[in-house]
C-alpha positions, 0 to 999 in steps of 0.5 A, spaced: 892 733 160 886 737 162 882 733 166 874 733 163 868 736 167 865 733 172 857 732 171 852 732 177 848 727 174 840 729 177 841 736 174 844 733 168 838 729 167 832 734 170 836 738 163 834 733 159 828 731 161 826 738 159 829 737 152 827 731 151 819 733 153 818 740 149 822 737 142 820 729 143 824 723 142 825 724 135 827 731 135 832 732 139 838 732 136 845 729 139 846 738 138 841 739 142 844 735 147 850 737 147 848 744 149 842 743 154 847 738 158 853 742 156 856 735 155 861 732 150 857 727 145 863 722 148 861 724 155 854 724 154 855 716 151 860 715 157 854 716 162 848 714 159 850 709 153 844 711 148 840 716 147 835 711 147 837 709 155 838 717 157 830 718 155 827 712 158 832 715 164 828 722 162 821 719 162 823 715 169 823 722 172 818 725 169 813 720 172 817 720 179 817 728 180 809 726 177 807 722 182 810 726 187 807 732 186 800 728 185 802 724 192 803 732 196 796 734 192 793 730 196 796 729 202 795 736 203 789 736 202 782 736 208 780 729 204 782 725 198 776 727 193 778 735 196 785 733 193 783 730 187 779 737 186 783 742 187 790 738 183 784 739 177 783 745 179 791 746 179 792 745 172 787 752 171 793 757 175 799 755 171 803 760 169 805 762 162 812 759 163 810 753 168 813 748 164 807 742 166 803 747 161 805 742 155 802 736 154 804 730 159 811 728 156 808 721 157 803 721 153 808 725 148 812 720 148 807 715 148 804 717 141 811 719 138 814 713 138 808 708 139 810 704 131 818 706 131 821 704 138 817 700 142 822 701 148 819 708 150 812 707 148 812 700 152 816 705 158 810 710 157 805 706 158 808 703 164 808 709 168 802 712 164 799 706 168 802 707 174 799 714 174 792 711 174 794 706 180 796 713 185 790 716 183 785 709 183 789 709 191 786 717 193 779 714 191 780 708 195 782 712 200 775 715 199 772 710 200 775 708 207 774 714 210 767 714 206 767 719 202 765 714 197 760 709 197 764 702 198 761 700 191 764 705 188 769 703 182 776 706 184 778 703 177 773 706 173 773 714 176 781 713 176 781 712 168 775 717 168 780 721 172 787 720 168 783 722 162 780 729 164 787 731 166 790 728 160 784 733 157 786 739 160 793 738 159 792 738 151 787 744 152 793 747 156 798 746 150 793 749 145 793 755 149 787 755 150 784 762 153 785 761 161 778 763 162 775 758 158 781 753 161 778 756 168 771 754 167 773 746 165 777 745 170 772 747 175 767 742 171 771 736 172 773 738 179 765 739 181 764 733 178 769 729 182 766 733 189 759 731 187 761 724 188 761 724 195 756 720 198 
């Protein structure tokens, strides 16, 4: 008997990652699966037990690769507020074929499956607030190294922040023109550098 095909599980879940962020949960169908993964159905519920466990698996790496690409941004950059600026500015430079031109897969998930599966939606939420965690860490960061004055609100310009990027992100799934995107993006990163002290 002709023994089945190995699978490489990181390559597999990048796979399904990117079908499960440009389809959504409901969408995505054991079809689309099968042939985004090349995987059996039988082989597909062997190694990820539910479709519902596989795309908390999919939105888990969303958020890792999210938060290290953001981690990178900033470590890159001469400070943290020059980091949180240019990641801003970042989104304006896509391409037309990046894939982070859709709307956060986070925030997708979140709002599809907010009243069906509360498992996924409670998932995004977890990771959404994460997010705000790693961007309230780079204002603390400017804090100490006073770029920031010490009364300043890491929380509060982290929730500020997350929702500009939230922003930007729908006006890049709507395609909106790259000038005009251009132009939003630089406001918001203007207005981050304009909060130093």
């Amino acid at each position: 008997m002709a023994r089945a095909t190995p699978y490489d599980r990181e390559s597999t879940l990048d796979a399904a990652m990117t079908l499960f962020w440009d389809k959504g949960y409901h969408a995505t169908s054991l079809k689309d699966l099968e042939a985004a993964l090349r995987m059996k159905p039988g082989s597909i519920y062997a190694a990820f037990r539910s479709k519902e466990n596989l795309y908390l698996l999919a939105l888990d790496r969303y958020y890792e690769n999210s938060r290290q690409a953001f981690r990178q941004m900033i470590a890159r950059a001469d400070s943290p507020l020059t980091g949180l600026a240019n990641h801003l500015r970042e989104f304006s430079s896509l391409s037309d074929s990046d894939a982070g031109r859709q709307a956060c897969m986070l925030t997708k998930s979140l709002i599809d499956t907010r009243s069906t599966d509360p498992a996924i939606a409670e998932r995004a939420r977890q990771h959404l607030r994460a997010m705000r965690g790693e961007i309230a860490g780079a204002f603390e960061s400017a804090i100490r190294l006073r770029e920031l004055p010490e009364d300043a609100d890491p929380e509060r310009l982290a929730h500020r922040y997350q929702a500009n990027v939230t922003a930007l992100r729908l006006e890049l799934h709507q395609g909106t023109a790259h000038a005009d995107l251009h132009a939003l993006a630089e406001d918001m990163a203007r207005e981050v550098e304009t909060l130093r002290s």
